[in-house]
C-alpha positions as CSV (number, residue, x, y, z in Angstrom):
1,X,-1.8,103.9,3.6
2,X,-0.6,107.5,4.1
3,X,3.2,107.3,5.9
4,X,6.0,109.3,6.9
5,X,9.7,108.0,6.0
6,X,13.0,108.7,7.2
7,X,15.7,107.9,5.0
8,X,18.2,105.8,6.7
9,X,20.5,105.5,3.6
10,X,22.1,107.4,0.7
11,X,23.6,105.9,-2.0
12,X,23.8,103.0,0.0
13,X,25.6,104.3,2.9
14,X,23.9,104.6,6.1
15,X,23.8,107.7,7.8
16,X,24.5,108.4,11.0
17,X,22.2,108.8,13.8
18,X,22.4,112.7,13.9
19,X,22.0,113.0,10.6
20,X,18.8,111.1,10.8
21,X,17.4,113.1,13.0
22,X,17.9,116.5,11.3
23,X,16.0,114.9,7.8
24,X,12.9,116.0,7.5
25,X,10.4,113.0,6.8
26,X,9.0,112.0,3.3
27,X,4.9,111.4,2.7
28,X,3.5,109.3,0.8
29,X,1.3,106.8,-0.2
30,X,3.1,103.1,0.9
31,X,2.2,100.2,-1.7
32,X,3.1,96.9,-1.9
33,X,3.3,93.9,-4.6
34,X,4.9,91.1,-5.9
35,X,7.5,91.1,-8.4
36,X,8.3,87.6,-9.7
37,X,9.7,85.8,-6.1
38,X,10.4,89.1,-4.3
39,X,8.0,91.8,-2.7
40,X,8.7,94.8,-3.4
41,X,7.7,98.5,-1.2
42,X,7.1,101.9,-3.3
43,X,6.4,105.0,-2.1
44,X,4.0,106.7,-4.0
45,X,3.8,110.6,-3.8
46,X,0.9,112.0,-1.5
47,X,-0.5,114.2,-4.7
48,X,-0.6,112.6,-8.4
49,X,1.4,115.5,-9.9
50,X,4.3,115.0,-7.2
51,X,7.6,113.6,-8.5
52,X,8.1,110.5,-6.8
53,X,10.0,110.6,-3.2
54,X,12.3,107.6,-2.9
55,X,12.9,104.8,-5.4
56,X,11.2,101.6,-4.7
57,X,12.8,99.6,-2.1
């Protein structure tokens, strides 16, 4: 499923709501599965030979 993402963190901070607005949305492909007890969400880049956007989450 093609999505757009807004960043809400960096480095673990959050950013604050004017500085959410002014970032300019990653796409990408949205995937999901299971990793031992925990499900885990990666964003996979739009095009195959695009780094990836934003580590899994």
């Amino acid at each position: 499923m093609l999505v757009s993402v807004y960043p809400l963190r960096v480095r673990g901070r959050r950013l604050k709501a004017d500085a959410i607005k002014r970032q300019t949305p990653v796409r990408g492909d949205l995937r999901t599965y299971q990793q031992q007890c925990h499900l885990v969400a990666a964003l996979e880049p739009a095009l195959p030979r695009d780094a990836r956007p934003l580590p899994p989450l």
